[in-house]
C-alpha positions in Angstrom: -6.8 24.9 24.0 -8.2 22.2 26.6 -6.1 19.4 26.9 -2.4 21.2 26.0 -1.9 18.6 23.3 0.2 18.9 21.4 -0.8 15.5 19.1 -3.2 16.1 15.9 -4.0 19.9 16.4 -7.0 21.0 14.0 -7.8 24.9 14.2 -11.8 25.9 13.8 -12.3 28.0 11.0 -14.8 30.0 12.1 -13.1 31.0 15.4 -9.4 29.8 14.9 -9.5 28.0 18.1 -7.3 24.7 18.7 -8.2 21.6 19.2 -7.0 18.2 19.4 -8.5 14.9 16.8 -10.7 12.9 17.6 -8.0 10.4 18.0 -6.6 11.5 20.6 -9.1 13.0 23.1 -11.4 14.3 20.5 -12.1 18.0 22.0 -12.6 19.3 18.2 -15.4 17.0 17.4 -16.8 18.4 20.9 -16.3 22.0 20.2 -18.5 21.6 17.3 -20.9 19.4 19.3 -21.1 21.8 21.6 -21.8 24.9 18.7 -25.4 22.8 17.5 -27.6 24.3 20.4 -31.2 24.5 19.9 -32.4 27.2 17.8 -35.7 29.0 19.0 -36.3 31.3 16.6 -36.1 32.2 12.8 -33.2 35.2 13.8 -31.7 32.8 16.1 -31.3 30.2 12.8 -29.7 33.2 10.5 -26.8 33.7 13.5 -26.1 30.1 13.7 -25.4 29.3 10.4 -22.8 32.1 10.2 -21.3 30.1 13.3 -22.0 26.7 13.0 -18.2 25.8 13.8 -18.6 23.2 11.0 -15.4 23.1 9.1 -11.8 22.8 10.9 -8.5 22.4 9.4 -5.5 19.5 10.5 -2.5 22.1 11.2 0.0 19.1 10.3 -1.3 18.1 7.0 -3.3 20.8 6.1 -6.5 18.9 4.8 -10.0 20.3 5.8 -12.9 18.4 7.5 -16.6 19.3 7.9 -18.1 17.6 10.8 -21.7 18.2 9.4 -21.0 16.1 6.5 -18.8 13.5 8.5 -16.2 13.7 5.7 -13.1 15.7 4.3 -13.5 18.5 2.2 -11.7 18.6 -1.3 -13.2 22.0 -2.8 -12.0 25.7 -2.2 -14.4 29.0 -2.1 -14.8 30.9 -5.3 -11.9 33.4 -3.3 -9.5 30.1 -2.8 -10.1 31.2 1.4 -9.0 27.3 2.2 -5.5 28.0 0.3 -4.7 31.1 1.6 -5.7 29.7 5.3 -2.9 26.6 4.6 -0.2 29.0 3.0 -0.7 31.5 6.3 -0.2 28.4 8.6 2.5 27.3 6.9 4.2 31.0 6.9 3.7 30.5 10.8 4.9 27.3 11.0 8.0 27.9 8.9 8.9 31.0 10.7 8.2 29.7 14.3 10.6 26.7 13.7 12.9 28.2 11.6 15.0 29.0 14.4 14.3 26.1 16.5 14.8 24.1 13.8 18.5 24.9 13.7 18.8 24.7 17.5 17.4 21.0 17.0 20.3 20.5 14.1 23.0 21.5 16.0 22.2 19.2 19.1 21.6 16.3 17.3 24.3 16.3 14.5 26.2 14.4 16.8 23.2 12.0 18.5 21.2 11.3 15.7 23.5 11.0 12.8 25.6 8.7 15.1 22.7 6.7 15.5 22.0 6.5 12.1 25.7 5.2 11.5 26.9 2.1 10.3 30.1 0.2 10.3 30.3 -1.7 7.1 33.5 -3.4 5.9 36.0 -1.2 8.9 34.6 2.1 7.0 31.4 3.9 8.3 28.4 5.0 6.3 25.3 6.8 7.3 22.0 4.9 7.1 20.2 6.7 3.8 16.2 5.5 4.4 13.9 7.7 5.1 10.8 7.0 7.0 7.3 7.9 6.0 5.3 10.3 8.4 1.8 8.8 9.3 -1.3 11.1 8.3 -3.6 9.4 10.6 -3.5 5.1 10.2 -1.7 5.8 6.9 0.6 2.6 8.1 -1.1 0.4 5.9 0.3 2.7 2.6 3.6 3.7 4.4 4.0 0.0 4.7 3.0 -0.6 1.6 4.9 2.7 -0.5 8.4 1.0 1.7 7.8 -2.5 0.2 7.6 -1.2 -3.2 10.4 1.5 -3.0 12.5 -1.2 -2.6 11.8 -3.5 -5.4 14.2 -2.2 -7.5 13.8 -2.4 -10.9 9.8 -1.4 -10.6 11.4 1.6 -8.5 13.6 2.8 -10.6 11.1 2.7 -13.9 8.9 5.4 -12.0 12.5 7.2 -10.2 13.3 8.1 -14.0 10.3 9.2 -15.1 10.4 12.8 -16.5 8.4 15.1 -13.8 4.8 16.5 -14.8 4.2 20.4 -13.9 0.7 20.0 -12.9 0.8 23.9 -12.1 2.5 27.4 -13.8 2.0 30.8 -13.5 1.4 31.9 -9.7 0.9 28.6 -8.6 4.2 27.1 -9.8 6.8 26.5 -6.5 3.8 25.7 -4.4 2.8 23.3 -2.0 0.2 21.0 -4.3 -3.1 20.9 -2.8 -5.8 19.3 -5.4 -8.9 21.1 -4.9 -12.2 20.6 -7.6 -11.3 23.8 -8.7 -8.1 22.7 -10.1 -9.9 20.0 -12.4 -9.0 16.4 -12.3 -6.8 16.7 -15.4 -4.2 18.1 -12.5 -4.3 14.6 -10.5 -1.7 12.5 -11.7 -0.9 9.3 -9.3 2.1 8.0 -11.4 3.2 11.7 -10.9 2.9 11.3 -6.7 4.2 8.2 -6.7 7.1 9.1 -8.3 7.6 11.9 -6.2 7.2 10.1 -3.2 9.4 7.3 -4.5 12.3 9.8 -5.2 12.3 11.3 -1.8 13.4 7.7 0.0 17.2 6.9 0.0 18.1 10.2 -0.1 19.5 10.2 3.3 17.1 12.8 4.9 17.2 12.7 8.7 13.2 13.4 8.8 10.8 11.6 8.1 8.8 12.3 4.7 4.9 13.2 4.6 3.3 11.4 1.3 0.3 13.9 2.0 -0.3 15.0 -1.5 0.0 11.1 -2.3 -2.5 10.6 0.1 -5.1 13.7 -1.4 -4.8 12.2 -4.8 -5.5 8.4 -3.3 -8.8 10.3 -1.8 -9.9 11.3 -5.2 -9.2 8.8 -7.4 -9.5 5.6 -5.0 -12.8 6.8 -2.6 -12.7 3.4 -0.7 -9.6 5.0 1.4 -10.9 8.6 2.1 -10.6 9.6 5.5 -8.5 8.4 8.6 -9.7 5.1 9.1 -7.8 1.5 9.2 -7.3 0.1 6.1 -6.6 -3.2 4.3 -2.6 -2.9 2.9 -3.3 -5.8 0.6 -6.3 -4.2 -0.9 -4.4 -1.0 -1.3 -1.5 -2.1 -3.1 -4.1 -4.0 -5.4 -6.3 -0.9 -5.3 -2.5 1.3 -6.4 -1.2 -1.0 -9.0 -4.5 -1.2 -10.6 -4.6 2.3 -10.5 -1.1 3.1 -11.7 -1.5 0.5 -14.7 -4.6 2.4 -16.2 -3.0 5.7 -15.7 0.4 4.5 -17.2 -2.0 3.4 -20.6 -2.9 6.7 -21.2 0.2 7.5 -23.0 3.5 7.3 -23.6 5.4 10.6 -25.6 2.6 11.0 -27.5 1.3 7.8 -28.1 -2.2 7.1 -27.6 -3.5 4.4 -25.6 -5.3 3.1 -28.9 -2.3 2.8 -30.3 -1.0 1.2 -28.0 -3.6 -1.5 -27.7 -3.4 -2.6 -31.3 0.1 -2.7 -30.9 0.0 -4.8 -28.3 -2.8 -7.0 -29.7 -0.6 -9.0 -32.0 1.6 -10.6 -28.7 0.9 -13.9 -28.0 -1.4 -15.2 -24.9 2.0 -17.2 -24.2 3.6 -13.9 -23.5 0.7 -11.8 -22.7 0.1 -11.2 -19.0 -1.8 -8.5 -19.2 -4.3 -7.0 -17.3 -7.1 -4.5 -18.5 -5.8 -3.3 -21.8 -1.9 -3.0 -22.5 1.1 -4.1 -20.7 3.0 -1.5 -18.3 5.7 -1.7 -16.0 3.2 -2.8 -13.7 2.2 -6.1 -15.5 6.0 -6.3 -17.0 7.2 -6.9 -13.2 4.2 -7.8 -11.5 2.5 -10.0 -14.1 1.7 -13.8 -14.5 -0.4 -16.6 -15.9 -2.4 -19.0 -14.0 -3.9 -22.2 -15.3 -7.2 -23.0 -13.9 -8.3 -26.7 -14.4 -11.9 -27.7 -14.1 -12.9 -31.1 -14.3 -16.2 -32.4 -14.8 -16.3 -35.3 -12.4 -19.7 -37.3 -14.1 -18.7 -37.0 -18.1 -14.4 -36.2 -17.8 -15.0 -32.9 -19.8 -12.3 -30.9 -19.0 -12.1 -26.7 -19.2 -8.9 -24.8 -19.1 -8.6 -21.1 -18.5 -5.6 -18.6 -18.5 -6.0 -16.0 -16.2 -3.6 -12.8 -15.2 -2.2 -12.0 -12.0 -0.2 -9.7 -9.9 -0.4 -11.7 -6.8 -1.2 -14.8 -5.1 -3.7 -14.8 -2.6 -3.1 -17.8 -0.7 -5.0 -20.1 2.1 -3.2 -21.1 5.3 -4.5 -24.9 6.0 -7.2 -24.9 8.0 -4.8 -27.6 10.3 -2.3 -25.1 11.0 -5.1 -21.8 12.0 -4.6 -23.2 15.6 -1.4 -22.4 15.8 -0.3 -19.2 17.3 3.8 -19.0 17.5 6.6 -20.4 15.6 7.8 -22.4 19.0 4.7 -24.1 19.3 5.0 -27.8 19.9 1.8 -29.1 18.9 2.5 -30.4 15.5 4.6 -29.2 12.5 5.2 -25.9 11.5 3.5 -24.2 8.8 5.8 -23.4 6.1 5.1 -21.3 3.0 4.8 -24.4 0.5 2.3 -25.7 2.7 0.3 -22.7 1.6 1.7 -22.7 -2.0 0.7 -26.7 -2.0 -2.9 -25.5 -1.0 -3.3 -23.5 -3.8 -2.3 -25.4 -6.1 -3.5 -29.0 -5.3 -6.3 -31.0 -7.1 -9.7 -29.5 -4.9 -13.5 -30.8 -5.4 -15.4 -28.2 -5.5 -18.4 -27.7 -2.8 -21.9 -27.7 -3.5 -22.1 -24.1 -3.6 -19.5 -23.7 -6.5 -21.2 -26.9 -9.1 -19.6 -26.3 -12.4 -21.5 -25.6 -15.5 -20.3 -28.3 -17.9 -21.3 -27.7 -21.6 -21.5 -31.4 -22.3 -23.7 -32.6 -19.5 -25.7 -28.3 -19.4 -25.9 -28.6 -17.1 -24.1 -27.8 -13.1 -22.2 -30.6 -12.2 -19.9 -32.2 -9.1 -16.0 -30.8 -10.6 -12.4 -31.2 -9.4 -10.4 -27.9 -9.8 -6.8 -27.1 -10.7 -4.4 -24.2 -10.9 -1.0 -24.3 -12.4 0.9 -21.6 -12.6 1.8 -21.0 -16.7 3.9 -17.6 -16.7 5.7 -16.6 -13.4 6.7 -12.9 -12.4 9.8 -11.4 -12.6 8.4 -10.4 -8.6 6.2 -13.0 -7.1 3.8 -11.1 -4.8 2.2 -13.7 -2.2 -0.4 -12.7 0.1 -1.1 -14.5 3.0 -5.1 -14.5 3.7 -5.4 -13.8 7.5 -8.3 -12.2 7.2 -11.6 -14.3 7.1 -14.8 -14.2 7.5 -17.6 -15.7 10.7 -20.8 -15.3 11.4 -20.5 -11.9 11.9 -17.2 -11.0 12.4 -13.3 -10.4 10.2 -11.0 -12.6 12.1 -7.2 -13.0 11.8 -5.4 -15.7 11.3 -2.7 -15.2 13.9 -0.3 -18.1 12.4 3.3 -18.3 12.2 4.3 -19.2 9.1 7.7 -20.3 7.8 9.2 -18.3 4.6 12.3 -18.5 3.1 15.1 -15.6 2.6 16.4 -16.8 -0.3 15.8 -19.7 -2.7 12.2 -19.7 -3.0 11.6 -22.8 -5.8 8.7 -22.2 -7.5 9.3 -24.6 -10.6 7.0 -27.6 -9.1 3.9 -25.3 -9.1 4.8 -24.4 -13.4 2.7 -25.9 -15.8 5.7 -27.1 -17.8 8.7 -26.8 -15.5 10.9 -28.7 -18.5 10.7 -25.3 -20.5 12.4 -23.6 -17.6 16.1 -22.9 -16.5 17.3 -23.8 -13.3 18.0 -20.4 -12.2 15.0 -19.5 -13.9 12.4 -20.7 -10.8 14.3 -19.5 -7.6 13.3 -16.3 -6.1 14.7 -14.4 -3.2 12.7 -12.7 -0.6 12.6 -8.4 -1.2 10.3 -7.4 1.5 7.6 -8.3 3.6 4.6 -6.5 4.9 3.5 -7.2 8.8 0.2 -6.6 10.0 0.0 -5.7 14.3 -3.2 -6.5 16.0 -6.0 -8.9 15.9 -9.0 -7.2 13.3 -7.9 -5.9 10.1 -9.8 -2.5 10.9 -7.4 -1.8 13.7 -3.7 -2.9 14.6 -0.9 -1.6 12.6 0.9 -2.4 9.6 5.0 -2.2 9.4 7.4 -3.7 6.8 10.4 -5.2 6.7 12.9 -4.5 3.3 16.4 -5.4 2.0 18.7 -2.6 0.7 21.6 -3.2 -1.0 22.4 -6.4 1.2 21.1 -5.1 4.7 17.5 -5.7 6.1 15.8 -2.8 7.5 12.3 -1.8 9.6 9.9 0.3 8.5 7.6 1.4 10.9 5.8 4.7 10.1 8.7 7.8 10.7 11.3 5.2 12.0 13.7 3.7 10.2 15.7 1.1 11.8 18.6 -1.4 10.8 17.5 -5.0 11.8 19.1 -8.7 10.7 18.0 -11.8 9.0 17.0 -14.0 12.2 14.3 -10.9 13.0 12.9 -10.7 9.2 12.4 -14.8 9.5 10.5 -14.4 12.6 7.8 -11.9 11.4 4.6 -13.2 10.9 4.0 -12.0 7.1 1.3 -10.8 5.5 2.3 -9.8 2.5 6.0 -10.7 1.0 7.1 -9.9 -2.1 10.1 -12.5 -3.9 12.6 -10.9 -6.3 13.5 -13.7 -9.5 17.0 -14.5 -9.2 19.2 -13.2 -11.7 21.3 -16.6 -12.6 23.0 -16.5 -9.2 24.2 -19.8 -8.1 24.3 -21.8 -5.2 21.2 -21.2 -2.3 19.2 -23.0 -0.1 15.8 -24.0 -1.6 12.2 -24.0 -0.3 
C-alpha cells in the first residue's frame, strides 16, 4: 500500500493493510513502528492494546509474525482465527488466479516447455526437475533438500515410505499448518521430507514451496527459526541428525528398544552407528574413523573408533591465498590435498596436550586419523568458514575435485581388505556457497540426474555440463561409491 510491491506482501492483522518485508523496503516493520506512539493516559493504554498493529501475516507462505516479540508465531487463538485468516487468503488467492492462471498456461505451453526441452539421443524429452521456491534465505535448505533428492538410493528409501495422516475428520484434505494446538505428536520430519522429496522429478513446470518442511524445521530444530542466513553444512548435519532419531522410533510396530538390543549384538567392525540404532541415514551416510594419539615422551599409543556422516576438511593454510582456479602463483589446490591434511601424522599444539594414562599426566602427542569403514556416500565438507579476531571469514579458494574416480583406498586403515572397485567414488552433487560471510551470500547446487548435470538455484532449474560443475568452487560435495564399474580416471 506504499511502495506498489509486489515482493514479500505481509497483511496487518489488525487492519488488513499491506505491506512489503522488511527485506525488501521494510514498510511493514514501519507501520507497526509507527502504531507504538506515546500513551498519556490509563484510557489511552486500554485503546492501544486493542490496536497495537503487532501481529502481520506473509500472504505467500502464510506464516504469522509478531513484531513485539521479534519472532514468528507458531500458536492459534482458542477460535483457530490464524487458520481461518490463511484458508480466506488462500480462497482469494486461488480464485483471483484461477483464471489468470490459465491465461499464463496457454501462453507459455509453447515458450516454457520449449525451454525446458531436451534433445537426447535425436528424440526430445522434457526436463522433469522441479525447483524449490525460496521462503525468505531458505537457499541454504533448497540447496541442501536438491543435493539429497538426488542421491539415489537414500531418496528413494524415504520416496517409498508409506504416507502418515497427521490429520482426519475436518481437517483431512487441508493445507498442514502445525500450530501448538495441534500437539507435537502431529510434527513428523521423515513425513515432510518425504513429501517434499516426492514432489521433485515429477516434471512440474512451477517451482515447489517446502513451507510446511520449513514450519516443522522451526519447531523441531530452533537454531533455524526465522528468515535469516544460515549455514547449509550445519543444516544438513542439523537434518540427518534429526531424521536418524525420528527414523528410531519405530518401525511397523517395533519399538526403538527393540530395536537397540537387536542391534547391540553387531560388531564395532560393522557398526557405524550414531546415537542408538542404525537407519538409512547411518546405512548410506555412515563411516568409521581411526584416531591415533601418540604420546611423544613414553610411545604410549591410544586408538579410538569414531562415527561419521561427513568429513569436515581443512584447506592448507598454503593454498588460502589463492583466489581462482587460473591463478599462477603456485599449484592448484586439489581435493587430496585437503584429504592428505586430514589424514596426515599432526603434533598437536599446546593447547590440545594429551592426557596419557602412563605418564597422568598431559603430554606433547602426535595425532592420526585413518579412515576404518567408508560410506556407501562420502560426504566432504570443505571448511571455508573460519574464525579471526572478531570476525567469520571465507575461504574463497578454488579447489580441484574430481567427477568421477575419487580413490579413497590410500586414506583406509587396511586398504588390502578392500576390492579395487570397492574405493572409487563418483561425484553426485555439490553444494556452492555465493558471497563472502556465511551469514549472507547465497547457496546453490549443482546435481547429476540420470547422466546429465543440472543447476539448482532456488525456483530455477537449469541444464548445465561437466566443464561448469568442475569449475564451482564447492562447499559441500557429496561422492556416490561405484557400483563395480570399470575403467575411470582416478584422483
Amino acid at each position: 500500500s506504499v511502495c506498489r510491491s509486489n515482493k514479500s506482501p505481509w497483511v496487518c492483522l489488525t487492519c488488513s493493510s499491506v505491506h512489503c518485508g522488511r527485506y525488501v523496503n521494510g514498510h511493514a516493520k514501519k507501520h507497526y513502528e509507527d502504531a507504538q506512539v506515546p500513551l498519556t493516559n490509563h484510557k489511552k493504554s486500554e485503546k492501544q492494546d486493542k490496536a497495537q498493529h503487532t501481529v502481520c501475516m506473509d500472504c505467500s507462505s502464510y506464516s504469522t509474525y509478531c513484531y513485539r516479540c521479534d519472532d514468528f508465531v507458531v500458536n492459534d487463538t482458542k477460535l483457530g482465527l490464524v487458520q481461518k485468516v490463511r484458508e480466506h487468503l488462500q480462497n482469494l488467492e486461488n480464485s483471483a488466479f484461477t483464471a489468470d492462471r490459465h491465461r499464463k498456461r496457454k501462453l507459455l505451453e509453447n515458450s516454457t516447455l520449449n525451454s525446458k526441452l531436451l534433445k537426447v539421443n535425436g528424440s526430445t524429452t522434457a526436463i522433469c526437475a522441479t525447483g524449490l521456491r525460496n521462503l525468505g534465505n531458505t537457499c541454504f535448505m533448497n540447496a541442501i533438500l536438491q543435493s539429497l533428492s538426488n542421491i539415489e538410493q537414500f531418496c528413494c528409501y524415504f520416496k517409498e515410505l508409506p504416507a502418515v495422516e497427521l490429520r482426519n475428520g475436518k481437517t483431512a484434505g487441508r493445507r498442514t499448518y502445525h500450530t501448538r494446538s495441534q500437539g507435537d505428536n502431529n510434527v513428523s520430519l521423515v513425513e515432510e521430507f518425504r513429501k517434499t522429496l516426492c514432489a521433485l522429478w515429477q516434471g512440474s513446470q512451477t517451482a515447489f514451496s517446502p513451507e510446511s518442511l520449513f514450519y516443522v524445521v522451526w519447531k523441531i530444530m530452533p537454531n533455524f527459526r526465522g528468515y535469516q542466513q544460515q549455514d547449509a553444512h550445519e543444516f544438513m548435519r542439523y537434518l540427518l541428525d534429526h531424521l536418524h532419531l525420528e527414523l528410531q522410533g519405530g518401525f511397523n510396530g517395533v519399538s526403538r528398544s527393540a530395536i537397540l538390543q537387536e542391534n547391540s549384538t553387531l560388531s564395532a567392525s560393522n557398526k557405524c552407528c550414531i546415537n542408538g540404532a542404525s537407519t538409512v541415514v547411518t546405512a548410506i551416510f555412515g563411516g568409521i574413523l581411526q584416531n591415533e594419539v601418540n604420546c611423544l615422551i613414553c610411545g604410549t599409543e591410544s586408538r579410538k573408533f569414531d562415527p561419521f556422516l561427513d568429513l569436515s576438511l581443512d584447506i592448507p593454510s598454503q593454498f588460502r591465498s589463492k583466489r581462482s582456479k587460473n591463478q599462477e602463483n603456485g599449484p592448484v589446490c586439489s581435493l587430496r590435498d585437503c584429504l592428505r591434511s586430514f589424514t596426515d601424522l599432526e603434533e598437536l599444539d599446546e593447547t590440545e596436550l594429551y592426557m596419557c594414562h602412563k605418564c597422568k599426566k598431559k603430554q606433547k602427542s602426535t595425532k592420526k586419523f585413518w579412515i576404518q569403514k567408508l560410506p556407501k556416500v562420502l560426504c566432504l565438507h570443505l571448511k571455508r568458514f573460519h574464525w579471526t579476531a572478531y570476525l567469520r571469514n571465507k575461504v574463497d579458494t578454488y579447489v580441484e575435485f574430481p567427477l568421477r574416480g575419487l580413490d579413497m583406498k590410500c586414506y583406509l586403515l587396511e586398504p588390502e581388505n578392500s576390492g579395487p572397485e570397492s574405493c572409487l567414488y563418483d561425484l553426485a552433487a555439490v553444494v556452492v556457497h555465493h558471497g563472502s560471510g556465511v551469514g549472507s551470500g547465497h547457496y546453490t547446487a549443482y546435481a547429476t540426474h540420470e547422466g546429465r548435470w543440472f543447476h539448482f538455484n532456488d525456483s530455477t532449474v537449469t541444464l548445465t555440463d561437466e566443464e561448469t560443475v568442475v569449475k564451482a568452487k564447492a562447499y559441500i560435495l557429496f561422492y556416490v561409491e561405484r557400483q563395480a564399474k570399470a575403467g575411470s580416471d582416478k584422483l
